[in-house]
N, C-alpha and C positions, 0 to 999 in steps of 0.2 A: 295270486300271480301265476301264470303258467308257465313249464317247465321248455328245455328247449326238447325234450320228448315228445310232450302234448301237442305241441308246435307241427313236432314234425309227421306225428300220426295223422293231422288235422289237412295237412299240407303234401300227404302222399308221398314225402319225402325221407332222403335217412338223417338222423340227427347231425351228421356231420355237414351237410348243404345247408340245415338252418344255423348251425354255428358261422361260415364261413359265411350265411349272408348279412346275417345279424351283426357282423364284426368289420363290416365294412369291406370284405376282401371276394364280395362275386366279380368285380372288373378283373383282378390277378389272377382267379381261378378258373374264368369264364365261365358262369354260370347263367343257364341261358337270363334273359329281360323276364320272360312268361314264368319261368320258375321261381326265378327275386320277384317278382310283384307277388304271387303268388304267397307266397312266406311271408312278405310285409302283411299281406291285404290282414293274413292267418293271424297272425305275430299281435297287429292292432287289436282283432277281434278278440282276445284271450289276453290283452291287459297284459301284455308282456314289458316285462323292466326287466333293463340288460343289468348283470353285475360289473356297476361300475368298479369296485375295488379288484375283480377276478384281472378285469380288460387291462386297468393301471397298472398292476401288478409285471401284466404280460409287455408290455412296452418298456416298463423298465427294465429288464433284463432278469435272467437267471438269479444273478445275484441280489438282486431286491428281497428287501426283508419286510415282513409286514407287521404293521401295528395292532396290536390286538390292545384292546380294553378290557378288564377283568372289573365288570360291575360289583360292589359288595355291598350291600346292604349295611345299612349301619346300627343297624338291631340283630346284624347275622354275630352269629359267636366267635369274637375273635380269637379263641384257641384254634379256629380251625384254618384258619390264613393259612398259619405253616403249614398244615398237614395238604392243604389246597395245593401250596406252589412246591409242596416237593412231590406231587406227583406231575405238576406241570414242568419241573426241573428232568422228571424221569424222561418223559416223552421228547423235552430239549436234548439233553446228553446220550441217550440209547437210541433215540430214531433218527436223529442229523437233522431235527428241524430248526429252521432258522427263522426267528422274529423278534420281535419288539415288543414290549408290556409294558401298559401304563396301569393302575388301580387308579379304578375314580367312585372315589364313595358318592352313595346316593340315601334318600331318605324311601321307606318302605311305598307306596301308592303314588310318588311321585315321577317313577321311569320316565314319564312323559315327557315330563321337564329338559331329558337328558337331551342337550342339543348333540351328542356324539352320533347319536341314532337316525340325525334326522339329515346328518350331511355325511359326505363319504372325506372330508377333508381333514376331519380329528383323527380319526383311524380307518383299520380296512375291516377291522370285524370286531365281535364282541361275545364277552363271554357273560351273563345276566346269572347272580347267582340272590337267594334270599329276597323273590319276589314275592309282594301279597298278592290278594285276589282280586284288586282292581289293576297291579300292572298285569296281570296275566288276561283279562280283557281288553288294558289297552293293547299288549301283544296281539289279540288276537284281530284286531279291527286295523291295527296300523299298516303303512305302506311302510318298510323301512330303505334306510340306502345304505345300508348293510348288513352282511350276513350277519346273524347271531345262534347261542347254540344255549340252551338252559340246562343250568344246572338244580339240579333236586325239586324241579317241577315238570308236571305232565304236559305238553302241548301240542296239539296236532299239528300247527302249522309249522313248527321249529325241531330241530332236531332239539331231544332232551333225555340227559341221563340224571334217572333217580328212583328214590325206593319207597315203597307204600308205606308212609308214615304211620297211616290212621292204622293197617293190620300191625304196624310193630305196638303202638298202643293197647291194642288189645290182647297180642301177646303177651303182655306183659301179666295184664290180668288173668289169662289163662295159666301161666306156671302160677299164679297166687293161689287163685281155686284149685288146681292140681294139688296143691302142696297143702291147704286144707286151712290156708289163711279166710279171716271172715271178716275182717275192720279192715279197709283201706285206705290208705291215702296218695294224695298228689303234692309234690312243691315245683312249680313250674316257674320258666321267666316272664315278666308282666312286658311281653314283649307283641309286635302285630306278625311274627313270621307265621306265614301261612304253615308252612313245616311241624313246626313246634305245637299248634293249635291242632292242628290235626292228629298228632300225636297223644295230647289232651283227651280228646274227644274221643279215639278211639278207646283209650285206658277208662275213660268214666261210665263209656256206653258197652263199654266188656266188662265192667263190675256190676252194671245195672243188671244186664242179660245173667251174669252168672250166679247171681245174690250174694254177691260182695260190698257188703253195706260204707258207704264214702259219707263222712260227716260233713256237714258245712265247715266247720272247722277244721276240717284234717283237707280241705283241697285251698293251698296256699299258693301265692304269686307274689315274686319279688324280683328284684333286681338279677339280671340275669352274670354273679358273678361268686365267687366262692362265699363273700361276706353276704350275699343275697339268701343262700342256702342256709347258713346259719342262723340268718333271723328270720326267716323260715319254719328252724324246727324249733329254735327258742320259741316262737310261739306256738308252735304245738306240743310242746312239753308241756303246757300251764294246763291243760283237761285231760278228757280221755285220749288215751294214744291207741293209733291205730298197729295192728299189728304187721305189716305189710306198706312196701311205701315204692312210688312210681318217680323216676325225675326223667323228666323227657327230655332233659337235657344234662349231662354227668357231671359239669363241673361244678355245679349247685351238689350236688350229692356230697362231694370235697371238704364244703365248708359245713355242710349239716352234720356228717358226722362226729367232727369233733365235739358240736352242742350236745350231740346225745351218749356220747360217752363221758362226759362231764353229769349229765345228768343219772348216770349209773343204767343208762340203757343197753343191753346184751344183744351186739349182730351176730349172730343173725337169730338167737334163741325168741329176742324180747320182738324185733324187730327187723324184718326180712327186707333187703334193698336189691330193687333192680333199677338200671341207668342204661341210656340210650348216647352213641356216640365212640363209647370204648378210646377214650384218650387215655396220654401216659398218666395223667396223675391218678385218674380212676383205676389202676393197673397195679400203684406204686402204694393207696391208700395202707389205714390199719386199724381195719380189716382190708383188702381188698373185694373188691365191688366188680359185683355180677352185671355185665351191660352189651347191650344188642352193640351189633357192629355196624357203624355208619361208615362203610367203601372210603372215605372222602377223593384219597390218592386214585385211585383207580375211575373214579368217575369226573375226578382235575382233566387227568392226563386222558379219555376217551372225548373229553368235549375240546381239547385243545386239538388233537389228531381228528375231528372231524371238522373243527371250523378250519385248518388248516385244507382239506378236502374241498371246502367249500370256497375259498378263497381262490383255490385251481382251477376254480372255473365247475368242477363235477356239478353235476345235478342228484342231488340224495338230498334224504330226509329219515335221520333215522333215530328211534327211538328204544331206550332199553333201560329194564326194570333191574334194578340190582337187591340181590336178597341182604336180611341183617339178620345173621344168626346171631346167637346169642351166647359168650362166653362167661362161663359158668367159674364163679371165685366165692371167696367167703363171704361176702355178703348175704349169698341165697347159693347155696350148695345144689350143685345135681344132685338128687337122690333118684327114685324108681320114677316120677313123672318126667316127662318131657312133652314139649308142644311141637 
Protein backbone atom coordinates (compact mmCIF):
# COMPACT_ATOMS: atom_id res chain seq x y z
CA UNK A 1 0.00 0.00 0.00
CA UNK A 2 1.49 3.35 -0.52
CA UNK A 3 2.51 5.96 1.78
CA UNK A 4 0.95 9.37 1.70
CA UNK A 5 4.86 10.45 0.84
CA UNK A 6 4.97 8.16 -2.25
CA UNK A 7 1.75 9.81 -3.06
CA UNK A 8 2.99 12.89 -2.91
CA UNK A 9 6.48 12.43 -4.81
CA UNK A 10 4.39 10.82 -7.42
CA UNK A 11 1.99 13.79 -7.64
CA UNK A 12 4.73 16.79 -7.51
CA UNK A 13 3.18 17.80 -4.44
CA UNK A 14 4.04 18.28 -0.50
CA UNK A 15 2.74 15.63 1.78
CA UNK A 16 0.60 18.09 3.44
CA UNK A 17 -1.87 18.80 0.00
CA UNK A 18 -2.19 14.89 -0.30
CA UNK A 19 -3.15 14.77 3.28
CA UNK A 20 -5.70 17.52 3.17
CA UNK A 21 -6.99 15.98 -0.20
CA UNK A 22 -7.19 12.53 0.79
CA UNK A 23 -9.38 13.78 4.05
CA UNK A 24 -11.89 15.32 2.36
CA UNK A 25 -10.88 18.89 3.15
CA UNK A 26 -9.64 20.50 -0.53
CA UNK A 27 -13.20 22.56 -0.69
CA UNK A 28 -12.05 24.28 2.99
CA UNK A 29 -8.61 24.57 1.96
CA UNK A 30 -9.12 25.45 -1.61
CA UNK A 31 -7.11 23.35 -3.24
CA UNK A 32 -7.00 23.99 -6.82
CA UNK A 33 -9.81 20.91 -9.07
CA UNK A 34 -6.41 20.15 -11.39
CA UNK A 35 -4.25 19.42 -8.24
CA UNK A 36 -7.33 17.12 -6.28
CA UNK A 37 -7.76 15.21 -9.45
CA UNK A 38 -4.29 15.06 -9.84
CA UNK A 39 -3.59 13.30 -6.28
CA UNK A 40 -6.72 11.02 -6.75
CA UNK A 41 -5.84 10.03 -10.34
CA UNK A 42 -1.95 9.27 -8.16
CA UNK A 43 -3.62 7.96 -4.92
CA UNK A 44 -5.83 5.17 -7.30
CA UNK A 45 -2.76 4.26 -9.11
CA UNK A 46 -0.50 3.25 -6.04
CA UNK A 47 -3.56 1.32 -4.20
CA UNK A 48 -3.74 3.80 -1.76
CA UNK A 49 -6.07 2.90 1.60
CA UNK A 50 -6.77 5.68 3.90
CA UNK A 51 -6.17 4.84 7.75
CA UNK A 52 -9.52 4.56 8.63
CA UNK A 53 -8.80 4.29 12.51
CA UNK A 54 -6.11 7.49 12.20
CA UNK A 55 -9.20 9.59 10.38
CA UNK A 56 -11.95 8.13 13.33
CA UNK A 57 -9.74 8.77 15.90
CA UNK A 58 -9.44 12.61 14.55
CA UNK A 59 -13.21 13.30 14.54
CA UNK A 60 -13.68 12.17 17.64
CA UNK A 61 -11.78 14.59 19.46
CA UNK A 62 -8.64 14.91 21.44
CA UNK A 63 -9.91 13.08 23.99
CA UNK A 64 -10.55 9.81 22.27
CA UNK A 65 -8.86 6.90 23.49
CA UNK A 66 -8.15 4.14 21.24
CA UNK A 67 -8.39 0.50 21.31
CA UNK A 68 -5.61 -1.56 20.93
CA UNK A 69 -5.70 -5.45 20.77
CA UNK A 70 -2.59 -7.23 22.23
CA UNK A 71 -2.70 -10.58 20.04
CA UNK A 72 -1.07 -13.47 22.23
CA UNK A 73 -0.46 -16.60 21.03
CA UNK A 74 -1.63 -19.34 23.04
CA UNK A 75 1.58 -21.37 22.83
CA UNK A 76 3.54 -17.90 23.76
CA UNK A 77 4.85 -18.38 27.48
CA UNK A 78 2.78 -17.06 29.73
CA UNK A 79 5.37 -15.96 32.25
CA UNK A 80 5.79 -13.31 29.95
CA UNK A 81 2.34 -11.56 29.95
CA UNK A 82 3.46 -9.63 32.92
CA UNK A 83 6.64 -8.74 32.12
CA UNK A 84 4.70 -7.71 28.49
CA UNK A 85 2.14 -5.22 30.19
CA UNK A 86 4.44 -3.83 32.59
CA UNK A 87 6.38 -2.40 30.04
CA UNK A 88 3.30 -1.45 28.33
CA UNK A 89 2.14 0.08 31.91
CA UNK A 90 5.61 2.09 31.67
CA UNK A 91 4.97 3.80 28.45
CA UNK A 92 1.05 4.37 29.76
CA UNK A 93 2.20 6.01 33.18
CA UNK A 94 5.77 7.93 31.99
CA UNK A 95 4.55 9.11 28.54
CA UNK A 96 0.64 10.21 29.13
CA UNK A 97 -0.55 7.97 26.64
CA UNK A 98 -4.06 7.22 26.58
CA UNK A 99 -5.88 3.90 25.40
CA UNK A 100 -7.68 1.00 25.73
CA UNK A 101 -6.56 -2.77 25.80
CA UNK A 102 -8.22 -5.83 25.04
CA UNK A 103 -6.10 -9.47 24.89
CA UNK A 104 -7.55 -11.68 22.47
CA UNK A 105 -6.05 -14.99 22.44
CA UNK A 106 -5.30 -16.70 19.15
CA UNK A 107 -4.17 -20.16 17.94
CA UNK A 108 -0.44 -20.13 16.31
CA UNK A 109 -1.06 -20.26 12.05
CA UNK A 110 -4.52 -19.21 12.53
CA UNK A 111 -4.13 -15.07 12.53
CA UNK A 112 -6.25 -15.20 9.71
CA UNK A 113 -9.07 -16.13 11.21
CA UNK A 114 -8.84 -12.94 13.44
CA UNK A 115 -11.95 -11.09 12.30
CA UNK A 116 -10.30 -7.89 14.49
CA UNK A 117 -7.88 -7.53 11.54
CA UNK A 118 -10.18 -7.47 8.89
CA UNK A 119 -12.59 -4.68 10.25
CA UNK A 120 -11.61 -1.38 11.79
CA UNK A 121 -14.80 -1.74 14.16
CA UNK A 122 -13.31 -4.24 16.99
CA UNK A 123 -10.35 -1.95 17.49
CA UNK A 124 -8.17 0.83 16.09
CA UNK A 125 -4.92 -1.14 16.16
CA UNK A 126 -3.08 -4.12 17.07
CA UNK A 127 -0.27 -5.30 18.69
CA UNK A 128 0.56 -9.37 17.01
CA UNK A 129 2.91 -11.12 19.42
CA UNK A 130 4.01 -15.19 19.11
CA UNK A 131 3.38 -15.65 15.36
CA UNK A 132 4.36 -18.72 13.26
CA UNK A 133 5.61 -18.85 9.85
CA UNK A 134 2.43 -19.10 7.98
CA UNK A 135 0.83 -15.94 9.94
CA UNK A 136 3.85 -14.09 9.06
CA UNK A 137 3.08 -14.92 5.19
CA UNK A 138 -0.37 -14.28 5.69
CA UNK A 139 1.08 -10.76 7.14
CA UNK A 140 2.85 -10.35 4.34
CA UNK A 141 0.10 -10.88 1.52
CA UNK A 142 -2.90 -9.33 3.53
CA UNK A 143 -4.65 -5.97 3.07
CA UNK A 144 -5.46 -5.00 6.61
CA UNK A 145 -7.81 -2.28 8.09
CA UNK A 146 -5.54 -1.71 10.83
CA UNK A 147 -2.49 -0.65 11.84
CA UNK A 148 -0.44 -3.33 13.46
CA UNK A 149 3.12 -3.51 15.02
CA UNK A 150 4.96 -7.16 15.78
CA UNK A 151 6.39 -8.13 18.31
CA UNK A 152 9.72 -10.54 18.25
CA UNK A 153 9.42 -11.15 14.63
CA UNK A 154 11.13 -9.62 11.53
CA UNK A 155 8.86 -8.07 8.92
CA UNK A 156 9.41 -5.75 6.18
CA UNK A 157 6.01 -4.51 5.74
CA UNK A 158 5.20 -3.81 9.48
CA UNK A 159 6.84 -2.18 11.97
CA UNK A 160 8.68 -4.87 14.33
CA UNK A 161 10.65 -5.12 17.51
CA UNK A 162 12.87 -8.23 18.13
CA UNK A 163 16.02 -10.17 18.63
CA UNK A 164 17.93 -12.77 16.58
CA UNK A 165 16.77 -15.86 18.05
CA UNK A 166 18.66 -18.38 16.02
CA UNK A 167 22.32 -16.24 16.89
CA UNK A 168 21.16 -16.44 20.77
CA UNK A 169 20.91 -20.25 19.98
CA UNK A 170 24.21 -20.51 18.88
CA UNK A 171 25.61 -18.51 21.47
CA UNK A 172 24.76 -20.44 23.65
CA UNK A 173 26.81 -23.32 22.01
CA UNK A 174 29.66 -21.13 21.62
CA UNK A 175 30.36 -20.35 25.62
CA UNK A 176 29.80 -24.49 25.85
CA UNK A 177 32.82 -24.89 23.34
CA UNK A 178 34.64 -22.01 24.97
CA UNK A 179 34.34 -23.53 28.28
CA UNK A 180 35.54 -26.95 26.78
CA UNK A 181 32.21 -28.82 27.18
CA UNK A 182 31.97 -31.82 24.62
CA UNK A 183 28.32 -33.86 25.22
CA UNK A 184 25.46 -31.51 24.71
CA UNK A 185 22.15 -31.21 25.09
CA UNK A 186 18.67 -29.51 24.57
CA UNK A 187 15.11 -29.67 26.61
CA UNK A 188 12.91 -27.44 24.59
CA UNK A 189 8.94 -26.69 24.56
CA UNK A 190 7.02 -29.24 22.11
CA UNK A 191 5.53 -25.87 21.19
CA UNK A 192 5.01 -24.21 17.01
CA UNK A 193 6.49 -20.78 18.20
CA UNK A 194 8.55 -19.72 15.49
CA UNK A 195 10.79 -18.03 18.23
CA UNK A 196 11.51 -20.84 20.33
CA UNK A 197 12.36 -23.07 17.11
CA UNK A 198 14.67 -20.82 15.90
CA UNK A 199 16.39 -20.79 19.04
CA UNK A 200 16.46 -24.77 18.65
CA UNK A 201 18.10 -24.64 15.51
CA UNK A 202 20.49 -22.29 15.96
CA UNK A 203 21.92 -24.24 19.39
CA UNK A 204 21.90 -27.81 17.32
CA UNK A 205 23.51 -26.19 14.17
CA UNK A 206 26.24 -24.38 16.57
CA UNK A 207 27.14 -27.77 18.27
CA UNK A 208 27.25 -29.46 14.86
CA UNK A 209 29.67 -26.51 13.41
CA UNK A 210 31.72 -26.46 16.67
CA UNK A 211 31.85 -30.52 17.41
CA UNK A 212 29.81 -30.53 20.32
CA UNK A 213 28.36 -33.97 19.95
CA UNK A 214 24.07 -33.76 20.93
CA UNK A 215 22.70 -37.33 21.37
CA UNK A 216 19.23 -38.27 20.25
CA UNK A 217 18.61 -38.68 23.60
CA UNK A 218 19.85 -35.64 25.25
CA UNK A 219 17.60 -33.33 22.58
CA UNK A 220 14.18 -33.39 24.50
CA UNK A 221 10.68 -31.64 24.03
CA UNK A 222 7.95 -31.30 26.39
CA UNK A 223 5.35 -29.33 27.81
CA UNK A 224 6.25 -26.05 28.00
CA UNK A 225 5.98 -25.50 31.94
CA UNK A 226 8.24 -26.04 35.15
CA UNK A 227 6.64 -29.98 35.45
CA UNK A 228 7.70 -30.15 31.54
CA UNK A 229 11.44 -29.51 32.40
CA UNK A 230 11.37 -31.92 34.94
CA UNK A 231 10.24 -34.81 33.02
CA UNK A 232 12.49 -33.81 30.67
CA UNK A 233 15.50 -34.31 32.59
CA UNK A 234 14.07 -37.31 34.55
CA UNK A 235 14.40 -38.79 31.31
CA UNK A 236 17.68 -37.87 30.52
CA UNK A 237 18.95 -38.99 33.74
CA UNK A 238 18.20 -42.78 32.68
CA UNK A 239 21.54 -42.90 30.01
CA UNK A 240 24.51 -41.06 29.37
CA UNK A 241 24.24 -37.46 30.47
CA UNK A 242 25.37 -34.86 28.59
CA UNK A 243 27.56 -32.44 30.06
CA UNK A 244 26.26 -29.09 29.04
CA UNK A 245 22.54 -28.32 28.58
CA UNK A 246 20.57 -25.48 26.41
CA UNK A 247 16.76 -24.46 27.47
CA UNK A 248 15.59 -21.91 25.02
CA UNK A 249 13.16 -21.31 27.18
CA UNK A 250 14.23 -20.77 31.27
CA UNK A 251 11.15 -21.78 33.02
CA UNK A 252 11.62 -25.49 31.94
CA UNK A 253 15.29 -24.94 33.32
CA UNK A 254 13.05 -24.46 36.98
CA UNK A 255 11.71 -27.65 37.04
CA UNK A 256 14.79 -29.60 35.51
CA UNK A 257 16.74 -28.76 37.95
CA UNK A 258 15.36 -29.89 40.93
CA UNK A 259 15.33 -33.71 39.07
CA UNK A 260 19.00 -33.33 38.68
CA UNK A 261 19.74 -32.53 42.10
CA UNK A 262 17.79 -35.30 43.43
CA UNK A 263 19.66 -37.29 41.15
CA UNK A 264 23.14 -36.25 42.75
CA UNK A 265 24.01 -34.15 39.80
CA UNK A 266 26.60 -31.11 40.51
CA UNK A 267 25.85 -27.46 38.69
CA UNK A 268 27.60 -26.62 37.33
CA UNK A 269 30.88 -29.11 37.88
CA UNK A 270 28.61 -32.36 36.62
CA UNK A 271 26.46 -30.24 34.38
CA UNK A 272 26.74 -26.65 33.00
CA UNK A 273 23.12 -24.63 32.25
CA UNK A 274 22.46 -21.96 30.15
CA UNK A 275 18.67 -20.40 29.60
CA UNK A 276 17.19 -17.99 27.43
CA UNK A 277 14.47 -15.26 28.69
CA UNK A 278 16.23 -14.25 32.28
CA UNK A 279 12.93 -14.31 34.40
CA UNK A 280 12.61 -13.86 38.11
CA UNK A 281 12.52 -17.48 38.95
CA UNK A 282 15.57 -18.34 36.74
CA UNK A 283 17.33 -15.36 38.98
CA UNK A 284 15.91 -16.76 42.47
CA UNK A 285 16.90 -20.61 41.44
CA UNK A 286 19.52 -23.09 43.73
CA UNK A 287 21.88 -22.79 41.92
CA UNK A 288 21.11 -19.84 40.08
CA UNK A 289 20.99 -20.05 36.31
CA UNK A 290 23.09 -18.38 33.58
CA UNK A 291 20.41 -17.03 30.89
CA UNK A 292 20.47 -14.62 27.82
CA UNK A 293 18.30 -11.65 28.28
CA UNK A 294 15.07 -11.45 26.33
CA UNK A 295 14.37 -7.16 26.43
CA UNK A 296 10.55 -8.28 26.97
CA UNK A 297 9.62 -4.61 28.68
CA UNK A 298 11.47 -2.51 26.48
CA UNK A 299 10.24 -4.01 23.23
CA UNK A 300 6.13 -3.99 25.05
CA UNK A 301 6.59 -0.51 25.61
CA UNK A 302 8.66 0.50 21.86
CA UNK A 303 5.63 -1.25 19.91
CA UNK A 304 2.91 0.29 22.08
CA UNK A 305 4.64 4.00 21.46
CA UNK A 306 4.92 3.32 17.68
CA UNK A 307 1.35 1.79 17.07
CA UNK A 308 0.25 4.71 18.99
CA UNK A 309 2.44 6.89 16.19
CA UNK A 310 0.71 5.17 13.86
CA UNK A 311 -2.80 5.65 14.87
CA UNK A 312 -1.74 9.63 14.47
CA UNK A 313 -2.04 9.47 11.38
CA UNK A 314 2.33 9.45 10.86
CA UNK A 315 3.51 7.52 8.01
CA UNK A 316 6.67 5.18 9.53
CA UNK A 317 7.81 1.95 9.53
CA UNK A 318 10.26 1.04 11.74
CA UNK A 319 12.16 -1.81 12.55
CA UNK A 320 14.80 -2.57 15.43
CA UNK A 321 16.93 -5.52 16.61
CA UNK A 322 17.42 -5.64 20.21
CA UNK A 323 20.60 -7.50 21.49
CA UNK A 324 20.43 -10.55 24.47
CA UNK A 325 23.33 -10.62 26.38
CA UNK A 326 23.98 -12.94 28.51
CA UNK A 327 23.87 -12.87 32.45
CA UNK A 328 26.41 -14.85 34.00
CA UNK A 329 25.23 -16.88 37.57
CA UNK A 330 26.06 -20.14 38.96
CA UNK A 331 24.79 -22.25 36.66
CA UNK A 332 27.79 -21.69 34.03
CA UNK A 333 30.12 -19.11 35.70
CA UNK A 334 32.08 -16.35 33.67
CA UNK A 335 35.48 -17.51 33.77
CA UNK A 336 38.34 -16.41 30.85
CA UNK A 337 35.93 -17.27 27.79
CA UNK A 338 33.37 -14.88 26.67
CA UNK A 339 31.33 -14.71 23.31
Amino acid sequence: MASLKEIAQAAGVSIGTVSVVLNGRADELRIAKQTRDRILVVAKELDYHPNVAARRLRKAGEGSRPTIAIFWANDFPSELLGRFFSGIQHSILNKGMQCEMIVQPFRPSELHLAKQLATDDLCNGAILTGISDEDLRFLEEAELKIPVVVFNRRLDKYSSFYVDDYEAGRKAAELFAASGRRHAGLIAPDVESSSILLRCKGFLEGCQSLGLQVLPEHERYAVLNMGGGQEAAAAMLEGQRPDALFFPNGIMAVGAVSAFQRAGVRIPEDLAIITYGNSEHEQYTVPSLTSMILPVEEMASSCLEILMDLLKGRDMNVSRLYPTPVIFRESFPEHKYKV
